[in-house]
N, C-alpha and C positions, 0 to 999 in steps of 0.2 A: 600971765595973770594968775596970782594964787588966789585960791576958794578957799574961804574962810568959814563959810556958814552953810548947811547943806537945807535943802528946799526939805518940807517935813513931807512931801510927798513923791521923793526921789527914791530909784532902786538901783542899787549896781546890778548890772550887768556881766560878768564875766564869759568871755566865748573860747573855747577850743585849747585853755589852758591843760590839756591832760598829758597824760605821757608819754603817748605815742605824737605825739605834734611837736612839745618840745624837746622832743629828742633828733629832730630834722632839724639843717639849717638854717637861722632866719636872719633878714637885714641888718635886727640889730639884739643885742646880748639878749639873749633866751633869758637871762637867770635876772637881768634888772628886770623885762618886765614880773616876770612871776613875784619878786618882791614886793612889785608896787602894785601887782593887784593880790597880794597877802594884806599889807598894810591897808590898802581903800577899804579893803572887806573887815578888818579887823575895827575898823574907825566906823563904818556902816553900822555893825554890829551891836557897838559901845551904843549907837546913836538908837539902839530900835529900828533901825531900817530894815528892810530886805534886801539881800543878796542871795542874785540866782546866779547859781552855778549851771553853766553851758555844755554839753559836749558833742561829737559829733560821731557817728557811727556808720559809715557808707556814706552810699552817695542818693542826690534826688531821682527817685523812679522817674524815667520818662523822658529825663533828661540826657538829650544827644547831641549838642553843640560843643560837647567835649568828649573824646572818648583816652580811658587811659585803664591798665591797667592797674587794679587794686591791688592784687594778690591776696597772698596769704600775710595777717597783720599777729603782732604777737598778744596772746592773753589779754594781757597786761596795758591795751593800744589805749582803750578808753575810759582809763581811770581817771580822775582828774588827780591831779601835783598835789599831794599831802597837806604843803603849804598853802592850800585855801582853806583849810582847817574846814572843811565840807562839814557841817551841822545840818538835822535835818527835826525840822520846827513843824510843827501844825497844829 
């Protein structure tokens, strides 16, 4: 189903798009999704909407039903991809 019309009280959402994520393996082409959430955020934009930019940095305190190591991550881990063209509005 294509969407034609966006709700005037809708937000994108963007999550975990940053450098150090899409530079890990994933199920399907790292480089379509980052496109297509370029283009939603750029059509958001046009529209006046918000778009929040997500990222993530560690893990949840407290949280022990997983254990793995982190290590050491580079600089550069939690930047978000250029291509969200990140604005910062207030």
């Amino acid at each position: 189903m294509t969407i034609s019309r966006l709700d005037t009280k809708t937000a994108l959402l963007v999550v975990d798009l940053q450098k150090g994520i899409v530079g890990v393996p994933t199920a399907h082409p790292i480089a379509d999704v980052v496109t297509n959430a370029a283009r939603l955020a750029e059509a958001f934009r046009r529209h006046d909407l918000p778009v929040v930019l997500i990222n993530v940095d560690g893990g949840a305190p407290g949280r022990s039903e997983q254990s793995r190591a982190l290590g050491e991550f580079p600089p550069d881990w939690t930047e978000l991809v250029p291509e969200l063209n990140r604005q910062t509005t207030w």
